[in-house]
LUMVO-396092 format. One record per residue: residue number from 1; residue in three letters; x, y, z of N, C-alpha, C in turn. Coordinates in Angstrom, 3 decimals. Each point is the difference from the previous one (the first is absolute). Layout:
resi resn n.c1 n.c2 n.c3 ca.c1 ca.c2 ca.c3 c.c1 c.c2 c.c3
NUM ALA X Y Z X Y Z X Y Z
...
***
This chain:
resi resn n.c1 n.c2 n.c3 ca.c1 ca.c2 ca.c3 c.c1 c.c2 c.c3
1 UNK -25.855 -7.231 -0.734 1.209 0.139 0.791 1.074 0.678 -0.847
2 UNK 0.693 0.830 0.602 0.699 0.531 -0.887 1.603 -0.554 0.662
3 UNK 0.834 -0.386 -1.377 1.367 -0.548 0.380 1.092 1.246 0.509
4 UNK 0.990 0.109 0.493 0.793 0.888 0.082 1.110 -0.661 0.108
5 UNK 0.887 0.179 -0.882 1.491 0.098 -0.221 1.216 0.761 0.318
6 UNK 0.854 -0.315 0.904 1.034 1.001 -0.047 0.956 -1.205 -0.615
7 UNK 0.695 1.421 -0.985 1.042 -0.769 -0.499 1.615 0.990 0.650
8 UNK 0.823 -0.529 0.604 0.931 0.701 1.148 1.346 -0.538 -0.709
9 UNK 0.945 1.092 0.354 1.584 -0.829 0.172 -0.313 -0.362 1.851
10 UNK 1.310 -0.725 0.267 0.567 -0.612 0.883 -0.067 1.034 1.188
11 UNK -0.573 -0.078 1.316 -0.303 1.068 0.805 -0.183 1.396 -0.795
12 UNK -1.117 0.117 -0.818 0.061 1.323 -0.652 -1.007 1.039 1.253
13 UNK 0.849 1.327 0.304 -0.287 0.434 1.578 -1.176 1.041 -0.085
14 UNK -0.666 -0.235 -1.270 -1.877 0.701 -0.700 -0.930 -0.981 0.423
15 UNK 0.016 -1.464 0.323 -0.680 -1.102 -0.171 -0.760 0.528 1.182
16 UNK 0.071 -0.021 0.993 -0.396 0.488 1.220 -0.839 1.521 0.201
17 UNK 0.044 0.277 -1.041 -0.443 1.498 0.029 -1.092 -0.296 -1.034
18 UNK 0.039 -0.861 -0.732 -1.176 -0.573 -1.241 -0.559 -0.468 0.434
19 UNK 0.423 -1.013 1.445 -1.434 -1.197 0.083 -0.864 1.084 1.142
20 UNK 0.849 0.855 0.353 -0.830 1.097 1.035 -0.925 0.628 -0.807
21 UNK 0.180 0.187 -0.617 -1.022 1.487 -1.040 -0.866 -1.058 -0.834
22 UNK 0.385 -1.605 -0.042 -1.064 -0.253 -0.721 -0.821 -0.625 0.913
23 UNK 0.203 -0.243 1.576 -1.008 -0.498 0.853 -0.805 1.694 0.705
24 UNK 0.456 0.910 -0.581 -0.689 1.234 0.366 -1.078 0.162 -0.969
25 UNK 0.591 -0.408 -1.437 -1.117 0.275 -1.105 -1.073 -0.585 0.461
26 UNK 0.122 -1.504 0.167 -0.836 -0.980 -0.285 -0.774 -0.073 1.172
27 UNK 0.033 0.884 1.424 -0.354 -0.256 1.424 -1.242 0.361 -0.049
28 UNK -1.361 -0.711 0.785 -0.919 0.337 -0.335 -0.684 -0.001 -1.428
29 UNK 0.289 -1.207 -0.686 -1.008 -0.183 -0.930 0.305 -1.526 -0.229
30 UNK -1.512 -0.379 -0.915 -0.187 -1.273 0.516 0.563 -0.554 -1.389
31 UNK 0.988 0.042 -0.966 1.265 -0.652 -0.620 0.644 -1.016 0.567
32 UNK -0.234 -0.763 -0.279 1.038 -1.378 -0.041 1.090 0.239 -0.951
33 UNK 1.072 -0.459 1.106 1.717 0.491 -0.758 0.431 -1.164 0.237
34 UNK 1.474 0.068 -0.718 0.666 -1.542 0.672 1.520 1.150 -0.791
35 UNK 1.162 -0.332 0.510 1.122 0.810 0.156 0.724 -1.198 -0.406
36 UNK 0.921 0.381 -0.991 1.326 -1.484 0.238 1.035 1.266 -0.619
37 UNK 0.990 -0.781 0.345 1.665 0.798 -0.180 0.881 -0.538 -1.405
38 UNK 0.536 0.522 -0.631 1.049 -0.840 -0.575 1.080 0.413 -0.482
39 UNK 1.061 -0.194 0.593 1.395 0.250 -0.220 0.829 0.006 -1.080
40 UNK 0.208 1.009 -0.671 0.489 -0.109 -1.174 1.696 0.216 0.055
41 UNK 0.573 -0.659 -0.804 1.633 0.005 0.195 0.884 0.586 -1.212
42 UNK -0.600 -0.068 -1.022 0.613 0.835 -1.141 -0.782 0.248 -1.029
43 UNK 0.338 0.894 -1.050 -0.808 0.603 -0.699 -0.525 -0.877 -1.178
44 UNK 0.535 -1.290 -0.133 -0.874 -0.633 -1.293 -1.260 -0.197 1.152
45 UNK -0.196 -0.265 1.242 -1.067 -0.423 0.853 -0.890 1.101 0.251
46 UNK 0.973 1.292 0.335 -0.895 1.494 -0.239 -0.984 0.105 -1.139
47 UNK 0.856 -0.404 -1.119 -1.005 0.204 -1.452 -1.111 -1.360 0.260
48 UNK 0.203 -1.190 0.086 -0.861 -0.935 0.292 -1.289 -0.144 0.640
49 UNK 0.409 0.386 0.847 -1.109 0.623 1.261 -1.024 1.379 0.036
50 UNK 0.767 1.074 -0.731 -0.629 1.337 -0.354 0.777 0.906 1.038
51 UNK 0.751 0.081 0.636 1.008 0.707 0.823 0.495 1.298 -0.141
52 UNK -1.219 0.939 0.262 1.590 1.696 -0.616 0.174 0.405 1.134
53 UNK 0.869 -0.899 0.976 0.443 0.724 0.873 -0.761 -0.738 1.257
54 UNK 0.709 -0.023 1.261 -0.249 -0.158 1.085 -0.571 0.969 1.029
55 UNK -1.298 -0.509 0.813 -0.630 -1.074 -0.504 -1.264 0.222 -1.206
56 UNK -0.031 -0.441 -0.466 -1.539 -0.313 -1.315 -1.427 -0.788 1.076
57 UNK -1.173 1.098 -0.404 -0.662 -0.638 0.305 -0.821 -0.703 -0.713
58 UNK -0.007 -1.134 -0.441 -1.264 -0.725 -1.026 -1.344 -0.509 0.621
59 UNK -1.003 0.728 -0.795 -1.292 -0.117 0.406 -1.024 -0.476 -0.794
60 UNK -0.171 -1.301 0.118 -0.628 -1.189 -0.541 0.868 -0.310 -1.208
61 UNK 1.554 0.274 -0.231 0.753 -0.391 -0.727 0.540 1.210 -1.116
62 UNK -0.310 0.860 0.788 0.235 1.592 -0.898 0.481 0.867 0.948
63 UNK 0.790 0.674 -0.485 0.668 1.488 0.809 -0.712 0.936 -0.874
64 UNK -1.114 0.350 1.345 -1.008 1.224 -0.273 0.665 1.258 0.280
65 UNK 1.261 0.262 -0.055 0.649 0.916 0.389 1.425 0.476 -0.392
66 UNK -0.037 -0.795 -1.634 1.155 0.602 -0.852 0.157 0.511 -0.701
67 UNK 0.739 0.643 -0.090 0.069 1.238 -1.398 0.853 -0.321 -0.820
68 UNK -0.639 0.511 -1.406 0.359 -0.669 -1.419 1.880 0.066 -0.032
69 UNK 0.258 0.812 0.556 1.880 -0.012 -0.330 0.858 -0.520 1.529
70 UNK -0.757 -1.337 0.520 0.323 -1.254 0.972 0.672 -0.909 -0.409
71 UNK 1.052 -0.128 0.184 0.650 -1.715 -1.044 0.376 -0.387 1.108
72 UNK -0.089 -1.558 -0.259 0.704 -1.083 1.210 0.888 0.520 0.598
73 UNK 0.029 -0.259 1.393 1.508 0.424 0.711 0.354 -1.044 2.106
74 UNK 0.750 0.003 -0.267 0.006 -0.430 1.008 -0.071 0.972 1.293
75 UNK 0.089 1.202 -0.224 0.891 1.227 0.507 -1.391 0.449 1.320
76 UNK 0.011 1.241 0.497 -1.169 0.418 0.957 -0.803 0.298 -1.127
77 UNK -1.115 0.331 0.420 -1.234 0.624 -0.654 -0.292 1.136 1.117
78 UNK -0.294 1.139 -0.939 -0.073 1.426 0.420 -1.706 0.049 -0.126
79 UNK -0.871 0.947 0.491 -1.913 -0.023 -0.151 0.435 1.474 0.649
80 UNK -0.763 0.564 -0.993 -0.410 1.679 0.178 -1.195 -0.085 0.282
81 UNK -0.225 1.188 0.839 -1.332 0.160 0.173 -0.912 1.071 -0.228
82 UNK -0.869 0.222 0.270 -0.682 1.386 -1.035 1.086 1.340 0.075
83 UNK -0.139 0.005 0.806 1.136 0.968 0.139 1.062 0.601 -0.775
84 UNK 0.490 -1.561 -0.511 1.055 -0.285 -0.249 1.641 -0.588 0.615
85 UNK -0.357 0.090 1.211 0.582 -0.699 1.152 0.515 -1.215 -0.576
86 UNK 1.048 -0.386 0.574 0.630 -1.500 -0.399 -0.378 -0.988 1.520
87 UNK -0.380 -1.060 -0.619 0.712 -0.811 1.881 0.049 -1.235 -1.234
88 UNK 0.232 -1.372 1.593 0.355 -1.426 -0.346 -1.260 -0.794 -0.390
89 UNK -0.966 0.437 0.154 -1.506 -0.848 -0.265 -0.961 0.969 0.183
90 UNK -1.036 -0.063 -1.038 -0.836 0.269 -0.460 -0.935 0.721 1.157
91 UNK -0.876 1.240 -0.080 -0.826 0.516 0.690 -1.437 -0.742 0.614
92 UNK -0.441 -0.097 0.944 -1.338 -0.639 0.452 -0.990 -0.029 -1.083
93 UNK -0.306 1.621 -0.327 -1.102 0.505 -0.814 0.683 -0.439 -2.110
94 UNK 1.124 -0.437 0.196 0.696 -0.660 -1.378 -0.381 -1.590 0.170
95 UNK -0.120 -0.491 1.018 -0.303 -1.699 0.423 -1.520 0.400 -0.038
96 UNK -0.602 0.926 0.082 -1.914 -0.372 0.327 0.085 0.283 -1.411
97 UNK 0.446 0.435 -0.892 0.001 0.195 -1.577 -0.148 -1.143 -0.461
98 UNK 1.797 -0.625 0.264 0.134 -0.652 -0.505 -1.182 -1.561 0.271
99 UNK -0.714 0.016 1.187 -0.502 -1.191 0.099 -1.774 0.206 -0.711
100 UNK 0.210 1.147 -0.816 -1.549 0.624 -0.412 -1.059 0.430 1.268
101 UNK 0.571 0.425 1.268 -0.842 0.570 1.124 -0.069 1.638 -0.396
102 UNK 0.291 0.568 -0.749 0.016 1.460 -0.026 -0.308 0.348 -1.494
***
């Protein structure tokens, strides 16, 4: 089973666009997931938690999807995509990566 973590500020308005792209990754295959949320409120909790930015996704207790110059933040989190494109959460084909499907 694989765990999934979002770590979010307070209505952070990406959360919704993450749990979409990661029930697109994961659709059609036979993975057992389990999803929990957790609200982070300031940055000693950002650093605590592993937080660069809203939202973080942790996957089985790791953000498979940070890059080395990431420091704690409470702030949005930006995800480029091949392209180089910016958005609020991470690409489908960046979530089948990240869950080792690709």
């Amino acid at each position: 089973m694989i765990q999934l973590e979002i770590l979010q500020v307070l209505d952070c308005p990406n959360v919704p666009l993450l749990e979409q792209r990661i029930e697109q990754a994961l659709a059609g295959v036979s993975i057992e997931w389990e999803l929990r949320h957790l609200v982070i409120e300031d940055s000693q909790s950002a650093a605590l938690a592993g937080m660069a930015g809203s939202p973080t996704l942790l996957v089985d207790g790791h953000d498979p999807l940070a890059e080395s110059n990431q420091i704690p933040s409470v702030s949005c989190r930006l995800y480029r995509d091949a392209a180089g494109a910016v958005d609020g959460a991470p690409t489908v084909s960046a979530l089948r990566r990240a869950f080792g499907m690709d």
